[in-house]
C-alpha positions as CSV (number, residue, x, y, z in Angstrom):
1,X,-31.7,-27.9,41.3
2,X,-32.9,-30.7,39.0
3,X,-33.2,-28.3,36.4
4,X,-29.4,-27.1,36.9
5,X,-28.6,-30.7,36.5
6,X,-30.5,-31.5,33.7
7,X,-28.7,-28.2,32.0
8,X,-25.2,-28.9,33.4
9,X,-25.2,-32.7,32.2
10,X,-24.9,-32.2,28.7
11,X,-22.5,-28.9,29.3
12,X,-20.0,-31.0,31.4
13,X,-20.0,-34.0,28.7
14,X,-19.7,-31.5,25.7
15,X,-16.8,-30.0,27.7
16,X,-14.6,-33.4,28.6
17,X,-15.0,-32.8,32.2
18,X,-13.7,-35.7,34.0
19,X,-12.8,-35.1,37.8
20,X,-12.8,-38.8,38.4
21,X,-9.3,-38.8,36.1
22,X,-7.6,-36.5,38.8
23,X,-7.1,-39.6,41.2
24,X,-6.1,-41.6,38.5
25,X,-2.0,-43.0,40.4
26,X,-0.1,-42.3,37.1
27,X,-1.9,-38.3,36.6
28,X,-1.3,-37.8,40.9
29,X,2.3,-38.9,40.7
30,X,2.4,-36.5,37.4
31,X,1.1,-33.5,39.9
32,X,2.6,-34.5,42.8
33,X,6.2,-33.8,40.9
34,X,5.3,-30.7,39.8
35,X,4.0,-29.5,42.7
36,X,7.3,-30.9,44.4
37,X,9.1,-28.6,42.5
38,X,7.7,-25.2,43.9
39,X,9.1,-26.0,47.5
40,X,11.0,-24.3,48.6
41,X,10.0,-21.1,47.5
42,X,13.1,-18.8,46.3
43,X,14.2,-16.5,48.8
44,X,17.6,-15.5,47.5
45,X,18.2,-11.5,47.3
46,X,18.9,-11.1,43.9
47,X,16.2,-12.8,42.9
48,X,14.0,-10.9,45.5
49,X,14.9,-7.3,44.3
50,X,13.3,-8.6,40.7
51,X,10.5,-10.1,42.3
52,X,10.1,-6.2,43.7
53,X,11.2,-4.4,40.5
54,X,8.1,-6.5,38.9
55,X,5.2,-6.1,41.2
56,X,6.0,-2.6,41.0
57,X,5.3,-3.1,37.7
58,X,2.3,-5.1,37.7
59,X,0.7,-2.5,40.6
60,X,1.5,0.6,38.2
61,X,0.2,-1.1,35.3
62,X,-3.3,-2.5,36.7
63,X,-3.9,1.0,38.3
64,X,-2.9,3.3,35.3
65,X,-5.0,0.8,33.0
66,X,-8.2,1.5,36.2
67,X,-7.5,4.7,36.0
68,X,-8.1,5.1,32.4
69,X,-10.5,2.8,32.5
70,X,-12.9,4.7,34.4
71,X,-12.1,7.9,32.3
72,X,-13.9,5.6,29.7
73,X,-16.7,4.1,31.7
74,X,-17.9,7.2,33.9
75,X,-19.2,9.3,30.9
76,X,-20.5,6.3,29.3
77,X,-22.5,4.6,33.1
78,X,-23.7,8.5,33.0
79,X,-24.8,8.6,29.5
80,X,-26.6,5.2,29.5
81,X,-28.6,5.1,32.9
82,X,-31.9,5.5,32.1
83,X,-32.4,6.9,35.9
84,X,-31.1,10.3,34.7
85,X,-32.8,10.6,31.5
86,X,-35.1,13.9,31.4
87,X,-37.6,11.8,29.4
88,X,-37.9,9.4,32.3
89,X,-40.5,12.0,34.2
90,X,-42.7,12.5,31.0
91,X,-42.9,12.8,27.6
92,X,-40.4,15.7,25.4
93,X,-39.0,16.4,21.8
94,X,-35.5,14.8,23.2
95,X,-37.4,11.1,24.3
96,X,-36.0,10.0,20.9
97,X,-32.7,11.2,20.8
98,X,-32.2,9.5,24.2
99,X,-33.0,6.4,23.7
100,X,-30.5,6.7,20.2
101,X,-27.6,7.6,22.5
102,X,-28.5,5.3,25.3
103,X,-28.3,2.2,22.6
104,X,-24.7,3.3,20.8
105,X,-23.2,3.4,24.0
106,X,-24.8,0.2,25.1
107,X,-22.7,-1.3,21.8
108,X,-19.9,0.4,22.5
109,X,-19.8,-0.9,25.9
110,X,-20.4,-4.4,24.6
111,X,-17.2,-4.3,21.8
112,X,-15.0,-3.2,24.2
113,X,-15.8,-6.0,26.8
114,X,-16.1,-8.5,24.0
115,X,-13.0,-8.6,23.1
116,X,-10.5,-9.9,25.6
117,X,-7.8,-7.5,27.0
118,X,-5.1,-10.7,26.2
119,X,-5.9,-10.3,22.4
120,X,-5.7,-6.5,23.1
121,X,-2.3,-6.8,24.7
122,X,-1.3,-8.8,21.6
123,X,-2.2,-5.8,19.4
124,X,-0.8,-3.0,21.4
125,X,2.3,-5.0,21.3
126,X,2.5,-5.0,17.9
127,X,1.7,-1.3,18.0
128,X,3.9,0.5,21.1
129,X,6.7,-3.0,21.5
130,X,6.8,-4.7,24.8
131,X,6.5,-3.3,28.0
132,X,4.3,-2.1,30.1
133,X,2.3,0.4,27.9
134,X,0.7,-2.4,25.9
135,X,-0.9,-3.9,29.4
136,X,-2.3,-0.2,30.2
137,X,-4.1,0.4,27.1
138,X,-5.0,-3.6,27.5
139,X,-6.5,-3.1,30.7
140,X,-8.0,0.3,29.9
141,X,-10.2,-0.6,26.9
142,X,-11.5,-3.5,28.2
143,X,-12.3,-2.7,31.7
144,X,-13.5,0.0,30.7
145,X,-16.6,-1.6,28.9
146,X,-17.3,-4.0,32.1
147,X,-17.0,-0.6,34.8
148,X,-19.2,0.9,32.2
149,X,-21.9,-1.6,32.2
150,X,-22.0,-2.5,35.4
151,X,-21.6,1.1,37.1
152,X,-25.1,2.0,35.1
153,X,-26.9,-0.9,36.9
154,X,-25.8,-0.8,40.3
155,X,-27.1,2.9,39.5
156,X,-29.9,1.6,38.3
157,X,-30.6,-1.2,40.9
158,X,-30.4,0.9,43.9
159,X,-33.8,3.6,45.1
160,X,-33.8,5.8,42.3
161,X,-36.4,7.8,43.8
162,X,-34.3,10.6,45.3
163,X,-32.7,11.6,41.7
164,X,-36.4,11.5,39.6
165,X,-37.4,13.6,42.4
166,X,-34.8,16.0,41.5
167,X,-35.4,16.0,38.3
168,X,-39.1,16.6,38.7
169,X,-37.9,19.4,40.2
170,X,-35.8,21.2,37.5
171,X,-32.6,20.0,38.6
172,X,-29.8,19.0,36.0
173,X,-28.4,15.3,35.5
174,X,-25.3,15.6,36.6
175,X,-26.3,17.0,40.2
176,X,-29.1,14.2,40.5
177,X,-26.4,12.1,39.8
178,X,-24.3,13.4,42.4
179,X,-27.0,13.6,44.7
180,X,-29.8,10.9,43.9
181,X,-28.5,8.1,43.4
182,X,-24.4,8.1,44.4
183,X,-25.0,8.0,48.2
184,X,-26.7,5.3,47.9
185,X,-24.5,3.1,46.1
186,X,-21.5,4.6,46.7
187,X,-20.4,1.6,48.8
188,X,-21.2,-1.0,45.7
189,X,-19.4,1.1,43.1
190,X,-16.1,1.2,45.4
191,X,-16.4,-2.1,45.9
192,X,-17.2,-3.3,42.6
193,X,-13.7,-1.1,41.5
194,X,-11.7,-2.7,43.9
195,X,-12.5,-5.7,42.4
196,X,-11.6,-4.9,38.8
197,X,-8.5,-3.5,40.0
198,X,-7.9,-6.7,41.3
199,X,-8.3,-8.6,38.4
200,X,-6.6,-6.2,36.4
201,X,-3.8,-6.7,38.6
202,X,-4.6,-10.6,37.6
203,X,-4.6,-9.9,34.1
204,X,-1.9,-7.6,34.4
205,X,0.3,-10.6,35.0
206,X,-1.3,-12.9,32.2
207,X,-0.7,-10.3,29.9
208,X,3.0,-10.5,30.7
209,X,3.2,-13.6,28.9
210,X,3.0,-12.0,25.7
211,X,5.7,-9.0,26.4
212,X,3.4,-6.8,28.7
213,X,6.4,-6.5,31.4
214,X,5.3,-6.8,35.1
215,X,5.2,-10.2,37.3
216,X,3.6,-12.2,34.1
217,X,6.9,-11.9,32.4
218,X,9.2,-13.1,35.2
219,X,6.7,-16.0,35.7
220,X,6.6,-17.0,32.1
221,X,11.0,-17.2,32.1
222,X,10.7,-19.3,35.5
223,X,8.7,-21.6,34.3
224,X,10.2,-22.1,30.8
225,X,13.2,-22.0,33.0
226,X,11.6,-24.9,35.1
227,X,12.5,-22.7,37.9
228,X,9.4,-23.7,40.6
229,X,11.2,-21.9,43.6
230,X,11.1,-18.9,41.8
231,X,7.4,-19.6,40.5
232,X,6.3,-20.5,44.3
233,X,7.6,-16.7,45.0
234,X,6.0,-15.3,42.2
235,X,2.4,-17.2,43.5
236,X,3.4,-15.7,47.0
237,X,3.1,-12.3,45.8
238,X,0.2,-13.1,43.6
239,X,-1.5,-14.0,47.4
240,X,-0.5,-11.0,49.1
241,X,-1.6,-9.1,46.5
242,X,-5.4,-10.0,46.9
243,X,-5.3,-9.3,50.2
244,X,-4.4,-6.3,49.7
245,X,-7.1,-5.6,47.3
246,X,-9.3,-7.0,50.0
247,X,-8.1,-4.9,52.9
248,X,-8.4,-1.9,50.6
249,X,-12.6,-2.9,49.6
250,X,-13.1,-3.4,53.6
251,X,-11.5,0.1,54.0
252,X,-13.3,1.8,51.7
253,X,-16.6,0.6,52.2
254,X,-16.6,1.2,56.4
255,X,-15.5,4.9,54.7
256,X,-18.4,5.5,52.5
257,X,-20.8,3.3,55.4
């Protein structure tokens, strides 16, 4: 702990952090208006069915962007755990062409999860014009290099035993895979993909303040609109959203217990 403090200390003075300005009267009056203005939440039918229109939206474009996203980060988790490797159980002529493969998709990984999926939207915009389609490829390149990285260490972290045991004895990769080490962490890599879902569904929205479509771009014209019943409905959904997302992680995991 002292050593956390003697790291944070400089981190939260090079950063300007301040809580003691929060309570400052003029900055809680300040925030106290604004918050005024989100009550009461919007509940008018017209504004309800676009509330509706949108989520459905937002839901098809954080799950088609998942979607692809794992299309991306399967092959590349499979590739890059070292757990399947044949080399792993002894020396052989492919050792060295292993290890290549194993590092250009460890960069590849990195690049795609380096670059936020907000500067990616902003290109796909450029590219395919607003809408949804921008989010999706968004969604898909990036997320795709964090399922990818993580997926090969939860694979990695869990008893690897089972699949070199395989492998010692002349099975192939894929069915050690399959066999060895999936059981086992079945539960963490469902869980672990509810999650990104759910913050793709987060990001989906960001994303529609520069033209991806979805709840993002209603929010952005309420609040430029200074509309905070609409944007109270908007955080509503946000809400019931997540819980979703966490109702499906509970399912799925008491599934693959």
């Amino acid at each position: 702990m002292l050593l956390a403090l003697v790291v944070l200390w400089p981190m939260l003075v090079w950063s300007e952090f301040r809580p003691l300005s929060l309570f400052d009267a003029k900055n809680l009056s300040t925030m106290g208006g604004f918050l005024a203005g989100f009550l009461p939440p919007d509940t008018s039918r017209e504004f309800l069915g676009y509330v509706a229109k949108a989520t459905l939206e937002t839901l098809a474009m954080a799950t088609a962007g998942i979607a692809l996203a794992l299309v991306i980060a399967c092959p590349m988790a499979f590739l890059m755990t070292f757990s399947l490797s044949i080399s792993r159980i002894g020396p052989g002529p492919g050792r060295l062409r292993g290890e290549v493969v194993r590092s250009i998709v460890r960069v590849v990984l990195t690049l795609l999860r380096a670059i936020p999926e907000i500067v990616w939207a902003l290109m796909f915009v450029r590219a395919v014009g607003l809408g949804p389609s921008a989010g999706v490829f968004a969604i898909a390149i990036t997320y795709g290099g964090m399922l990818g990285k993580v997926y090969a260490e939860i694979l990695e972290s869990n008893d690897t035993r089972p699949a070199r045991a395989l492998l010692e004895a002349g099975s192939g990769r894929l069915a050690a895979l399959v066999y060895g080490l999936i059981p086992n962490a079945a539960q963490e890599l469902a869980s672990y993909t509810v999650y990104r879902w759910e913050c793709a569904v987060r990001a989906s929205v960001v994303m529609g303040f520069v033209g991806a479509g979805g709840l993002g771009q209603l929010m952005d014209t309420s609040m430029k609109m200074l509309n905070g019943g609409e944007a109270a409905t908007i955080l509503v959904v946000f809400l019931l959203l997540v819980l979703l997302a966490d109702a499906i992680s509970a399912f799925l995991r008491r599934l693959l217990a």
